[in-house]
TORKOL-4160 file (C-alpha; in steps of 0.2 Angstrom, whole numbers, padded with zeros to 4 digits, m for minus):
344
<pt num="1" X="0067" Y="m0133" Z="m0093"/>
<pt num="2" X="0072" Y="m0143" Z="m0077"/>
<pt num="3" X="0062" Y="m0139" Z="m0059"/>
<pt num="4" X="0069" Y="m0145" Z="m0043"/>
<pt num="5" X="0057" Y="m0146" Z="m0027"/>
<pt num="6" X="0063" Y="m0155" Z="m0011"/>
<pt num="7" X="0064" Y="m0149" Z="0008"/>
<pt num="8" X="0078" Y="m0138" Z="0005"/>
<pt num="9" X="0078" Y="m0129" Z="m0011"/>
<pt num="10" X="0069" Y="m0125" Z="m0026"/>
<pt num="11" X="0077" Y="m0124" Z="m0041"/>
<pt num="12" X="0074" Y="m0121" Z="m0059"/>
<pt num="13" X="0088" Y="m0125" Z="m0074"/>
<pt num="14" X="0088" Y="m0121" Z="m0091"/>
<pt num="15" X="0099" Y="m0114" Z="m0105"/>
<pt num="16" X="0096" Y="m0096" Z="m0103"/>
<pt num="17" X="0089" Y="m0093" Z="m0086"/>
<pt num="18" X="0090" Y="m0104" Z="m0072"/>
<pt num="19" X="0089" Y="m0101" Z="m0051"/>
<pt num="20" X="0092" Y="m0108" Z="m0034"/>
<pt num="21" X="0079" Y="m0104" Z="m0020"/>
<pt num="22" X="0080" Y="m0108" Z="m0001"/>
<pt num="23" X="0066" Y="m0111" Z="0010"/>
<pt num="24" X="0076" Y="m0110" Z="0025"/>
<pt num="25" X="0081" Y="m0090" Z="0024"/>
<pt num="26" X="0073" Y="m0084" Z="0007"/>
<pt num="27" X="0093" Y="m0086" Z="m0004"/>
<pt num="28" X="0090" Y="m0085" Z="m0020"/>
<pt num="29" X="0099" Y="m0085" Z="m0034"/>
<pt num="30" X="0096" Y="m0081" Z="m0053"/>
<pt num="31" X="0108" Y="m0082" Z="m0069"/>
<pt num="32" X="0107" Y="m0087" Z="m0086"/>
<pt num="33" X="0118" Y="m0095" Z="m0097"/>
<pt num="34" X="0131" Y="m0094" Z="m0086"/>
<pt num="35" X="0134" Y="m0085" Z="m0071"/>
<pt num="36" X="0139" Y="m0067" Z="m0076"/>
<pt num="37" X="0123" Y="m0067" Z="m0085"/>
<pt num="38" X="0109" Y="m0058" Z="m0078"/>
<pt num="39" X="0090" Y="m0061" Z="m0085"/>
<pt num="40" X="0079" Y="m0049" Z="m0087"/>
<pt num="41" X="0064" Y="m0058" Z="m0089"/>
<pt num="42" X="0059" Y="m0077" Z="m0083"/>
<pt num="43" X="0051" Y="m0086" Z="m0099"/>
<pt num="44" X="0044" Y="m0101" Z="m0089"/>
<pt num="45" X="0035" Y="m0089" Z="m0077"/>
<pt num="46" X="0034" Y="m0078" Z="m0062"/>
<pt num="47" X="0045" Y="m0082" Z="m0047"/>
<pt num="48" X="0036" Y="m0070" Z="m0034"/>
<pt num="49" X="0017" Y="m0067" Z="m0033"/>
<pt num="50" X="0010" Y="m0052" Z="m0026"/>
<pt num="51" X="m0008" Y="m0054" Z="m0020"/>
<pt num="52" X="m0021" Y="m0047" Z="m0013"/>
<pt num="53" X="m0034" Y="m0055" Z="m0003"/>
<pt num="54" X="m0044" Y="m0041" Z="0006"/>
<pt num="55" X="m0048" Y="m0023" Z="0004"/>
<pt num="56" X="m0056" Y="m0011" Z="0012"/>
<pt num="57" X="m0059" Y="m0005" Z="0032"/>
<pt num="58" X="m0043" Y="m0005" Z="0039"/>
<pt num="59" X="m0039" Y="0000" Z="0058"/>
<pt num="60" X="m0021" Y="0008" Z="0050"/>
<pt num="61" X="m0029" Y="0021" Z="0040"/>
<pt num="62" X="m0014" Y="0028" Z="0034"/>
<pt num="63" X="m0013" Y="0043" Z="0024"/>
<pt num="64" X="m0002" Y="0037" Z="0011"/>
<pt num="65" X="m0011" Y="0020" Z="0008"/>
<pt num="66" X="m0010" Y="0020" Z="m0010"/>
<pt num="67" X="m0026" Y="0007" Z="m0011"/>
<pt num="68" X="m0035" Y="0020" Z="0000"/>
<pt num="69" X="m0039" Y="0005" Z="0011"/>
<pt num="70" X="m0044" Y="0011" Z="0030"/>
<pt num="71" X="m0062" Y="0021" Z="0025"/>
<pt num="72" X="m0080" Y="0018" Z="0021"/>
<pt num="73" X="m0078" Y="0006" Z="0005"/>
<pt num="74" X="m0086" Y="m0011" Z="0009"/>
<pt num="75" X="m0072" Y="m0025" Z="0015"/>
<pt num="76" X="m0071" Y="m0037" Z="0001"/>
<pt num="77" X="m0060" Y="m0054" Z="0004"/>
<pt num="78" X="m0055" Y="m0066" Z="m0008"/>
<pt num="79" X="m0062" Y="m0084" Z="m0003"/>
<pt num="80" X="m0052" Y="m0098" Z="0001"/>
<pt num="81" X="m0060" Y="m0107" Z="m0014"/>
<pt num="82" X="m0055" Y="m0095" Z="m0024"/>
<pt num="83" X="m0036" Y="m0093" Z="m0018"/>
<pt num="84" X="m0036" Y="m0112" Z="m0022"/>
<pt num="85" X="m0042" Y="m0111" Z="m0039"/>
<pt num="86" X="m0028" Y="m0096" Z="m0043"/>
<pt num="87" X="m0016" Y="m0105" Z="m0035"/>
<pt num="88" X="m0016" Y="m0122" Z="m0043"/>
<pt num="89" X="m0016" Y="m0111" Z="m0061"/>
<pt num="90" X="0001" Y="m0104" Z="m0056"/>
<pt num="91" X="0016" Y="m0109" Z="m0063"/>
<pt num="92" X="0028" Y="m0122" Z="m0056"/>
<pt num="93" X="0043" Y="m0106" Z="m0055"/>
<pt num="94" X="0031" Y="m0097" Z="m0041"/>
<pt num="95" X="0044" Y="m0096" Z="m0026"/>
<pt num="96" X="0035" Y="m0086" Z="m0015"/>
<pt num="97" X="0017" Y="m0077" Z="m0012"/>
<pt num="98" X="0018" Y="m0061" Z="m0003"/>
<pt num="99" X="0000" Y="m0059" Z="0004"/>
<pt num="100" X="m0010" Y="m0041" Z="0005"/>
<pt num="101" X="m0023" Y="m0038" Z="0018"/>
<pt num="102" X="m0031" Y="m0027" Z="0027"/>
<pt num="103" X="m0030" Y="m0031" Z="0046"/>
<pt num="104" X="m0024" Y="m0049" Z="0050"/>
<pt num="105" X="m0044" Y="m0054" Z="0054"/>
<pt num="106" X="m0050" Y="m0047" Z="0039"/>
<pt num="107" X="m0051" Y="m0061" Z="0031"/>
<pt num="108" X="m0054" Y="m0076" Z="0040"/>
<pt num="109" X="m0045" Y="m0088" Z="0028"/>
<pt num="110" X="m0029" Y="m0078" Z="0028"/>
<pt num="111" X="m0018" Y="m0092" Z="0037"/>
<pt num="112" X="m0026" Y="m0107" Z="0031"/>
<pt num="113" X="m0021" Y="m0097" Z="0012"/>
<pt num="114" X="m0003" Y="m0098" Z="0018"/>
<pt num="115" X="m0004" Y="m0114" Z="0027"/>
<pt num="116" X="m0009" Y="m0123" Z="0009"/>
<pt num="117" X="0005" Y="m0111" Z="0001"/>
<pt num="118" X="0019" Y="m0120" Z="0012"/>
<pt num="119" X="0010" Y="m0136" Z="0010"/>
<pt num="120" X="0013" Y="m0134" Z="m0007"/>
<pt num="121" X="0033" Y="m0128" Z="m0012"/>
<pt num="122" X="0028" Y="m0111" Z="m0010"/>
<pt num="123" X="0035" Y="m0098" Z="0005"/>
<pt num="124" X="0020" Y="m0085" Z="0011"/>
<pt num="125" X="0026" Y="m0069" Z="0019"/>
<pt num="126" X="0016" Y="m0052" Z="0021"/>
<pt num="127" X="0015" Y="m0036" Z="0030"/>
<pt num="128" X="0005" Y="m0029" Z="0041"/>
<pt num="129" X="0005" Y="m0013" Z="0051"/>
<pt num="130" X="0006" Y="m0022" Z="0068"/>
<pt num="131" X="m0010" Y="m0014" Z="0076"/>
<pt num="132" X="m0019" Y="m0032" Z="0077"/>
<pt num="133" X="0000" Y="m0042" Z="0080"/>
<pt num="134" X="m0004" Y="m0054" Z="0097"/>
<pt num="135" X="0006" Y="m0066" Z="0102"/>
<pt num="136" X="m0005" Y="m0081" Z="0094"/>
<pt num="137" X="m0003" Y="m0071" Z="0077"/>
<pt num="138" X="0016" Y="m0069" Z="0080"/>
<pt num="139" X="0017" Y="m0087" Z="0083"/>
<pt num="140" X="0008" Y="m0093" Z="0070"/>
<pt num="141" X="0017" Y="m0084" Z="0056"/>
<pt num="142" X="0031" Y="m0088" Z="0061"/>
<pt num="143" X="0028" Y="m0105" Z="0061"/>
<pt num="144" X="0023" Y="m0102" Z="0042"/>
<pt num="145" X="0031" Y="m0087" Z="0034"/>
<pt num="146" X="0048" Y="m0087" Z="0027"/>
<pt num="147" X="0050" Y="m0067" Z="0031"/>
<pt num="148" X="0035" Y="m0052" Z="0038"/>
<pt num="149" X="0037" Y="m0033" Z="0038"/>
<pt num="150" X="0030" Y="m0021" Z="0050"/>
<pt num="151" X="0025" Y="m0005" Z="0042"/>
<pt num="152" X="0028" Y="0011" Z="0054"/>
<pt num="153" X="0012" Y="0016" Z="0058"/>
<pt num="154" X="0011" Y="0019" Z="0077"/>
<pt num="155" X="0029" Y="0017" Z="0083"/>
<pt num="156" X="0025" Y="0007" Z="0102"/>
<pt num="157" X="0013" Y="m0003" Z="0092"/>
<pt num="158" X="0026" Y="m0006" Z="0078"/>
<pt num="159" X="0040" Y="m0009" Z="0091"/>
<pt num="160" X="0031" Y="m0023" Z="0101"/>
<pt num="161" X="0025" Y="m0031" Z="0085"/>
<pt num="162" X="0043" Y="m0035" Z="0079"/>
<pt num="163" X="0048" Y="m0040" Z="0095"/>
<pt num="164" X="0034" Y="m0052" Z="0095"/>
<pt num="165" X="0041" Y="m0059" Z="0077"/>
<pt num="166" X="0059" Y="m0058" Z="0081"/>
<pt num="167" X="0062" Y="m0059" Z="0098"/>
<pt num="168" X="0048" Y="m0069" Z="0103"/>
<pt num="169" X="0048" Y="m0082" Z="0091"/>
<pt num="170" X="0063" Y="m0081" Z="0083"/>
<pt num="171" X="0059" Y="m0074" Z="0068"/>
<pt num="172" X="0076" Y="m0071" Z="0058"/>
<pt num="173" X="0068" Y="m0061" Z="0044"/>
<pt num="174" X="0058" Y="m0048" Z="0052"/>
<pt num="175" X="0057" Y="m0030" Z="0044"/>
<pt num="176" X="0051" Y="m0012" Z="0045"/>
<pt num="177" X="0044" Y="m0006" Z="0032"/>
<pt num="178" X="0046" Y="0015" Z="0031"/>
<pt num="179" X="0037" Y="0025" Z="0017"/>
<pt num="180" X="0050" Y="0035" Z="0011"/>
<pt num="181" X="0044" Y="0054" Z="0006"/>
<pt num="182" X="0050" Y="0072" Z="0008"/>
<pt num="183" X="0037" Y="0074" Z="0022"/>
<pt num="184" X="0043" Y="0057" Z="0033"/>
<pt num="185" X="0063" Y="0059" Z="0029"/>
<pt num="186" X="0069" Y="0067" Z="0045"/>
<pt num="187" X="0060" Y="0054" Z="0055"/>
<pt num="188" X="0068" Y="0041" Z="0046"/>
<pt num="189" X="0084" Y="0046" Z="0054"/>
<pt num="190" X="0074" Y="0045" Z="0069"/>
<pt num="191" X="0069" Y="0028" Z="0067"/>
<pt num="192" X="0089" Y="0022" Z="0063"/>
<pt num="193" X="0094" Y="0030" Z="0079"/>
<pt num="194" X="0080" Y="0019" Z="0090"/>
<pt num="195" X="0086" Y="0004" Z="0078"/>
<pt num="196" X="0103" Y="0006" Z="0088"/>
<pt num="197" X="0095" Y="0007" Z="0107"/>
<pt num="198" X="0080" Y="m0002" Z="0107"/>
<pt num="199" X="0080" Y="m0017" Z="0114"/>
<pt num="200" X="0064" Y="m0022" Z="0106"/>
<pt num="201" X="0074" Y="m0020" Z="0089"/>
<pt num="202" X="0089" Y="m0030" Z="0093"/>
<pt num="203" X="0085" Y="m0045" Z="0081"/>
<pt num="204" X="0076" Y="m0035" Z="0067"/>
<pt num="205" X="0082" Y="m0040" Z="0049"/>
<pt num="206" X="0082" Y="m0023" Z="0042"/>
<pt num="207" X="0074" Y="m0006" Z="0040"/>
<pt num="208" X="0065" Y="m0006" Z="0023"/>
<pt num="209" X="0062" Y="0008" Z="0012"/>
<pt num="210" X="0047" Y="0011" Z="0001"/>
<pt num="211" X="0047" Y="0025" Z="m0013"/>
<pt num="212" X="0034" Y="0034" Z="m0014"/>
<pt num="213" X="0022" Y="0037" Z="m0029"/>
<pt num="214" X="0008" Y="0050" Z="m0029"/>
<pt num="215" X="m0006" Y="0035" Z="m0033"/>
<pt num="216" X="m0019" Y="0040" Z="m0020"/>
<pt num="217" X="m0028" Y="0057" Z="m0026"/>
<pt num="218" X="m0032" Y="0060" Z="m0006"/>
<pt num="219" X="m0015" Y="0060" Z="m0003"/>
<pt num="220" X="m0001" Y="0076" Z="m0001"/>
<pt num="221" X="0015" Y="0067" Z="0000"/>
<pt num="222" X="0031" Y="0067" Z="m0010"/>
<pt num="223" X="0043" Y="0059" Z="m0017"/>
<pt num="224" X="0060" Y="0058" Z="m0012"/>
<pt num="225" X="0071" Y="0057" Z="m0028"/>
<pt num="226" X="0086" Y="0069" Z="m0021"/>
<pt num="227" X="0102" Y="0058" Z="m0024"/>
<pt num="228" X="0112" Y="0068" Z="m0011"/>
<pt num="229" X="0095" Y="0066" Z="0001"/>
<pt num="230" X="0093" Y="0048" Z="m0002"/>
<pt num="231" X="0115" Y="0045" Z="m0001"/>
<pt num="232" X="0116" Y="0054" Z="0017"/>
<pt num="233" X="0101" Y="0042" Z="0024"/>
<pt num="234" X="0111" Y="0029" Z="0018"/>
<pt num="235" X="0125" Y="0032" Z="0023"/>
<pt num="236" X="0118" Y="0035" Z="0041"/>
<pt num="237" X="0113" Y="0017" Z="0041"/>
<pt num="238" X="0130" Y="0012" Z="0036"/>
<pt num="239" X="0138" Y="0024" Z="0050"/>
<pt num="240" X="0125" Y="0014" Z="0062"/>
<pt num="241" X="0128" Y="m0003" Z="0057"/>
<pt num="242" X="0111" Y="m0004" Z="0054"/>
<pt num="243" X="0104" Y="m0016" Z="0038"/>
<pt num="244" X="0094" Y="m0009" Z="0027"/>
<pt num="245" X="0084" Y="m0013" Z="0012"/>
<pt num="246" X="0074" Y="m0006" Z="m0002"/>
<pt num="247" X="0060" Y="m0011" Z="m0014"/>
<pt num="248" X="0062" Y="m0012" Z="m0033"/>
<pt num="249" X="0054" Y="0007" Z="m0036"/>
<pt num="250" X="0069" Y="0013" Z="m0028"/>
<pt num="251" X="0082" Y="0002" Z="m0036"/>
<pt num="252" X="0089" Y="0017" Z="m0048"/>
<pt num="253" X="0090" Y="0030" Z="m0036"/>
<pt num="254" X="0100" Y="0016" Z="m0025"/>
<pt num="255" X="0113" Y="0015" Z="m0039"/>
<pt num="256" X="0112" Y="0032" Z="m0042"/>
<pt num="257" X="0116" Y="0034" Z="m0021"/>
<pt num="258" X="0131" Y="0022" Z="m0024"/>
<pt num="259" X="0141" Y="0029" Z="m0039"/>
<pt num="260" X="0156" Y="0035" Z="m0029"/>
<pt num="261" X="0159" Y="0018" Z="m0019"/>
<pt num="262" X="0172" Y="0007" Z="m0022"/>
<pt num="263" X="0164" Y="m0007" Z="m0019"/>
<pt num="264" X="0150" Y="m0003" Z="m0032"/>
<pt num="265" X="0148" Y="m0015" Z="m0043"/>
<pt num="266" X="0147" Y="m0029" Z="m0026"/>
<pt num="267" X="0130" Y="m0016" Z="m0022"/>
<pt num="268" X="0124" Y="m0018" Z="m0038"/>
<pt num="269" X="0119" Y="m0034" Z="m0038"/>
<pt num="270" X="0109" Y="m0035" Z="m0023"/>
<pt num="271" X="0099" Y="m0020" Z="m0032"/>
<pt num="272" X="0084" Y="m0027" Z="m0041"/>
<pt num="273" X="0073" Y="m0015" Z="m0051"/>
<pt num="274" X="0056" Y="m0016" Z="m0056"/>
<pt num="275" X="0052" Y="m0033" Z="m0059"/>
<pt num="276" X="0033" Y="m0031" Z="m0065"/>
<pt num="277" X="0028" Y="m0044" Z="m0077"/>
<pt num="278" X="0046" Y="m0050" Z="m0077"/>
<pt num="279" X="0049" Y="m0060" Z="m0063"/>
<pt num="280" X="0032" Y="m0056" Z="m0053"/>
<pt num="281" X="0015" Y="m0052" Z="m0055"/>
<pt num="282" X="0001" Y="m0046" Z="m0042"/>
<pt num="283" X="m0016" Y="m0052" Z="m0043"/>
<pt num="284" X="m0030" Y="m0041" Z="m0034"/>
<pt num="285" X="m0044" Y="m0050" Z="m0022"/>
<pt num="286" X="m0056" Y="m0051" Z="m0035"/>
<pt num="287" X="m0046" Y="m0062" Z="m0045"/>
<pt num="288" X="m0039" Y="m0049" Z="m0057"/>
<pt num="289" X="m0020" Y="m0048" Z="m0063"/>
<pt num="290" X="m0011" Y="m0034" Z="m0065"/>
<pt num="291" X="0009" Y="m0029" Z="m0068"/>
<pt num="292" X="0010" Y="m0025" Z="m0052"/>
<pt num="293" X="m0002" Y="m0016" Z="m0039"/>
<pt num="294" X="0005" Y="0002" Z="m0041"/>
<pt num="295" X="m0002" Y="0002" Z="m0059"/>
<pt num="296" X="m0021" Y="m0007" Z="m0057"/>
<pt num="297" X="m0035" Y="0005" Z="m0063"/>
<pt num="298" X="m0020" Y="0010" Z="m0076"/>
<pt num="299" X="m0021" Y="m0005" Z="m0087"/>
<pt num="300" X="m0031" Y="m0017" Z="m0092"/>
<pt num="301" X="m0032" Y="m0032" Z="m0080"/>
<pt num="302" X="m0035" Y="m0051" Z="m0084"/>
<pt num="303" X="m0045" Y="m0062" Z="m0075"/>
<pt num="304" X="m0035" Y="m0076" Z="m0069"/>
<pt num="305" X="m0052" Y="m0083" Z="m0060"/>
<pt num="306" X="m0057" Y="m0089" Z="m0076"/>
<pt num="307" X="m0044" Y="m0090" Z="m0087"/>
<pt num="308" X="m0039" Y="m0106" Z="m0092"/>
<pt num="309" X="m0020" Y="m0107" Z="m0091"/>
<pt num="310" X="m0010" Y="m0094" Z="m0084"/>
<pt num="311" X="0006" Y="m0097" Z="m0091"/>
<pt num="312" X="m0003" Y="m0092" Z="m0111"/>
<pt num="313" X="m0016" Y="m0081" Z="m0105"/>
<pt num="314" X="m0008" Y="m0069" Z="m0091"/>
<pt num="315" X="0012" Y="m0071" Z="m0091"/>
<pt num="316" X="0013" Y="m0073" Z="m0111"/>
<pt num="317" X="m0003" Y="m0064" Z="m0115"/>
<pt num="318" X="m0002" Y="m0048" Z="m0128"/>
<pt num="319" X="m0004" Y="m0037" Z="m0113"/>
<pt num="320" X="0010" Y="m0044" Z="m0104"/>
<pt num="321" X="0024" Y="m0042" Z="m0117"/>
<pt num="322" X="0019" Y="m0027" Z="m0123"/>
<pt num="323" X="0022" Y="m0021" Z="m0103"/>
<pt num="324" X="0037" Y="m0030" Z="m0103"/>
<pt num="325" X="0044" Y="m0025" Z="m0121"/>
<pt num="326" X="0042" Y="m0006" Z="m0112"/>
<pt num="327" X="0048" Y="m0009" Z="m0095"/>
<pt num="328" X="0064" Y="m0018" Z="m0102"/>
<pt num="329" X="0066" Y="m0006" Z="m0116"/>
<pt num="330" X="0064" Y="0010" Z="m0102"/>
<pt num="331" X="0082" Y="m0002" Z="m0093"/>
<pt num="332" X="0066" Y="m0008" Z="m0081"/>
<pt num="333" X="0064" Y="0010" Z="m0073"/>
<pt num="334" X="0044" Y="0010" Z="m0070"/>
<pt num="335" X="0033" Y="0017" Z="m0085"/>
<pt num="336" X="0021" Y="0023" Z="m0075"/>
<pt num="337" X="0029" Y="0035" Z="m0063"/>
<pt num="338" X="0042" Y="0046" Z="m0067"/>
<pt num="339" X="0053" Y="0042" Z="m0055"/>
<pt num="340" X="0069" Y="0049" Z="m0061"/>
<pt num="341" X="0082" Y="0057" Z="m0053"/>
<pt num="342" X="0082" Y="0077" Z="m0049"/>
<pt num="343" X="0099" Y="0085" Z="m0051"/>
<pt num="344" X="0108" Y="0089" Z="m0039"/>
């Protein structure tokens, strides 16, 4: 195994899985022994990281927060000492680190984490749900982040926070984030529409689309898993020339949504499923690892604070590939949720 750092790129090669990624606008590119081949796991370690680095109060409250962040639990914030020690533990293959917080103060450290990240080979990005976006903070990140999303909280709030990113500093990779369930989808059609007139929205990446998963006990949401439901909304975005975008939870039911196309197996590609413990892993802010952030609480975690080398005792470990053995064997569709698809 080969890695490749300079101002451009990243890039890792090897006989069976091998990638290219670019600082510049977040391209990568992954294959394995040659370039039909699709890995479904990296053996060297993850390429993304998901983590956390405070929980707790939050001034977004949302109902459907799946961390129940935004009531009375005590704010906890990983340290910057801490973020160091995990980071320098991390594989070489880490790419990128997609950050988790609370509100952009929470924690006090949170750009000088991202600051050492790009110091260091890796891109930060992260989302936040544009309450607490100023100028100052739009400005900073992008002179840092590789990509941010806004998460559609309180729409004017939402609107100027992208603008901010993408307008105002020129932020090429800017999204909004919409949590997709049976109780928000006719406002999703509303949100395409102001895609297409607003000004504020004129330089937005892409409207991104979160699955749903009932993980929050307070919450009474649903999930949308109606192929003909979720094939009309895209279809809308298609007939609006919109971008849009999806996370790996929704990957199936994206396929599912395209089955008809003629231009199928093109979509395909750019559909990634769940990727938990095979090309990412998420660790919370108190140093614990996990799959990925949907299933913490649900397995046992590892503690990467004081483990002594991440590669053998998180990414190899015996709870790893016993995760990984069932995630691949269930064609990467998540093991946790049953997220399969009603008939229609």
């Amino acid at each position: 195994m080969r890695i490749i750092e300079n101002k451009i790129n990243k890039a890792l090669f090897s006989e069976n899985y091998n990638y290219i990624f670019r600082y510049k606008d977040g391209f990568f590119m992954r294959w394995g022994k040659t370039t039909m081949d699709d890995p479904q796991w990296s053996p060297f370690g993850n390429e993304i990281l998901d983590l956390e680095i405070s929980s707790g109060k939050c001034m977004g409250k949302c109902k459907f927060c799946y961390k129940d962040n935004g009531g009375d639990q005590p704010t906890h914030n990983m340290t910057f000492e801490e973020f160091k020690i995990i980071f320098k533990k991390l594989p070489r293959t880490v790419c990128q680190i997609a950050f988790g917080i609370c509100d952009i103060s929470t924690n006090s450290d949170f750009f000088a984490m991202m600051e050492y990240a790009r110091e260091n080979n890796v891109v930060p990005n992260y989302t936040c749900h544009g309450l607490d976006v100023t100028p100052e903070v739009a400005k900073r990140t992008s002179e840092l982040c590789g990509a941010v999303a806004v998460s559609l909280v309180n729409k004017e709030k939402t609107y100027d926070s992208i603008k901010m990113f993408s307008i105002d500093n020129n932020m090429n990779q800017c999204n909004l984030h919409f949590m997709l369930s049976t109780e928000t989808y006719d406002r999703a059609f509303k949100i395409i529409d102001d895609i297409s007139s607003d000004p504020r929205l004129k330089k937005l990446n892409a409207i991104v689309f979160l699955q749903y998963k009932h993980k929050n006990p307070k919450s009474n949401y649903h999930s949308v898993l109606n192929v003909e439901k979720y094939t009309k909304l895209i279809n809308y975005c298609n007939e609006k020339q919109i971008n849009y975008g999806f996370d790996s939870c929704s990957a199936t039911l994206f396929i599912d949504s395209i089955k008809d196309k003629p231009n199928r197996k093109e979509l395909e590609m750019m559909a990634e499923p769940c990727e938990a413990a095979c090309m990412s892993y998420y660790i919370n802010c108190k140093g614990i690892a996990f799959p990925c952030s949907f299933c913490e609480d649900m397995v046992e975690g590892i503690d990467v604070l004081n483990c002594e080398d991440f590669l053998k005792d998180v990414w190899m470990s015996k709870r790893s590939k016993k995760w990984r053995k069932k995630l691949i064997n269930n064609k990467r569709n998540c093991p946790i949720y049953e997220l399969s698809m009603e008939k229609c």
